[in-house]
C-alpha positions as a Markdown table, in Angstrom:
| # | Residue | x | y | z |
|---|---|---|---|---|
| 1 | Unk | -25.6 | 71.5 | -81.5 |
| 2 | Unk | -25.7 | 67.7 | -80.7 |
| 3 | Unk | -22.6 | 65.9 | -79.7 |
| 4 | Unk | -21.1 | 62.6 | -81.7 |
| 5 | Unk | -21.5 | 60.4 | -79.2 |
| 6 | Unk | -25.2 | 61.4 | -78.6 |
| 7 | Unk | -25.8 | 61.4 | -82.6 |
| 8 | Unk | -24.0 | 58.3 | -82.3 |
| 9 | Unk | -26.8 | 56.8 | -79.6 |
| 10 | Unk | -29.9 | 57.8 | -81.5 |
| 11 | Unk | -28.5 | 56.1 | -85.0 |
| 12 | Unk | -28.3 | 52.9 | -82.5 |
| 13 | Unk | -31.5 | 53.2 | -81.0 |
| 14 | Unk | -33.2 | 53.4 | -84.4 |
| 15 | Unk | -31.1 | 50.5 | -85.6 |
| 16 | Unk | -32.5 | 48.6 | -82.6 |
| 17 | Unk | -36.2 | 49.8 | -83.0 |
| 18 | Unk | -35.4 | 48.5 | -87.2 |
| 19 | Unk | -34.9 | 44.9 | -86.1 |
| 20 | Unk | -37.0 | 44.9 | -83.6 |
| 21 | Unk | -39.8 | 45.7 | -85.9 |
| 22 | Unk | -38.8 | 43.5 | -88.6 |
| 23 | Unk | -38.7 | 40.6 | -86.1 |
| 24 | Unk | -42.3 | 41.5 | -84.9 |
| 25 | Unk | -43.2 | 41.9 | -88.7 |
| 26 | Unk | -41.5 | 38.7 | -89.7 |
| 27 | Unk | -42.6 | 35.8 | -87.1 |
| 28 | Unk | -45.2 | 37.8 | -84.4 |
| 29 | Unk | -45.5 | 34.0 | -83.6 |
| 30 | Unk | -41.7 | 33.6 | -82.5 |
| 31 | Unk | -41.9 | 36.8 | -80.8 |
| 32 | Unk | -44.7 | 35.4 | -79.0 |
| 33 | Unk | -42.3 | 32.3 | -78.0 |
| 34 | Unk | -39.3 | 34.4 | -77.4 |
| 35 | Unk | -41.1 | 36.7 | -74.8 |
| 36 | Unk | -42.9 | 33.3 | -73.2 |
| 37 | Unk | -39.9 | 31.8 | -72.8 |
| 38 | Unk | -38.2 | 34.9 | -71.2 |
| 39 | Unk | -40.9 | 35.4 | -68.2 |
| 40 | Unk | -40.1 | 31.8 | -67.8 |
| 41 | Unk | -36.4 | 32.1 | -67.4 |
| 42 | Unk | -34.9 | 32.9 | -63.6 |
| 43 | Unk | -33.9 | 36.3 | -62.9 |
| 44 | Unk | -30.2 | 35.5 | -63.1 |
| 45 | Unk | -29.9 | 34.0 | -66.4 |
| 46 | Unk | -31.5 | 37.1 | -67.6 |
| 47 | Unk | -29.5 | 39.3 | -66.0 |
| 48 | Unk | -26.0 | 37.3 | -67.0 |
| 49 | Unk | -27.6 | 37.6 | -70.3 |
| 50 | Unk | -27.9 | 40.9 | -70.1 |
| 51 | Unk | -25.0 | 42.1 | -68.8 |
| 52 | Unk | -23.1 | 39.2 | -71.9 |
| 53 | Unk | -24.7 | 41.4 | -74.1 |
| 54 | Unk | -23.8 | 45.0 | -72.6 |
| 55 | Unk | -20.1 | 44.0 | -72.4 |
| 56 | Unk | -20.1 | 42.8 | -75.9 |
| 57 | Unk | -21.9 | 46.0 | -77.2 |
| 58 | Unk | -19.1 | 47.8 | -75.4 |
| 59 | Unk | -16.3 | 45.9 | -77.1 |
| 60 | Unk | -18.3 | 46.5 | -80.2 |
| 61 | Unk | -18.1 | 49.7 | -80.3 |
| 62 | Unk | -14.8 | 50.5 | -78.9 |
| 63 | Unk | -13.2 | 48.8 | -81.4 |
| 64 | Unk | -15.1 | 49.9 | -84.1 |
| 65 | Unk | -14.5 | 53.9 | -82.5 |
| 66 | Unk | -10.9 | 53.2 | -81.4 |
| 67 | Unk | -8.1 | 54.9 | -83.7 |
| 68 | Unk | -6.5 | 53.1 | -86.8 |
């Protein structure tokens, strides 16, 4: 039997393969950009970008799991 939390992860990695695909689908041209751009970018932006969007993922989803 699979726990919530890991039900939980595969629901958000199919939401995140959903967009992703609908972004390739949508503009493959932008896409094209968007990756350009991010070889381009230093190491530490990327990486403060990253970590921006980890910690806000997190707050995401405590407060949407927390306990009313």
């Amino acid at each position: 039997m699979r726990s919530i939390a890991f039900a939980d992860f595969l629901i958000g990695l199919g939401i995140l393969f959903v967009l992703e695909g609908l972004m390739f689908a949508a503009s493959p041209n932008w896409m094209r950009k968007a990756m350009k751009s991010a070889i381009a970018t230093p190491d530490n932006i990327l990486r403060a970008v990253g970590i921006g969007s980890a910690v806000a993922g997190l707050i995401l989803i405590w407060v949407m799991r927390r306990p009313i």
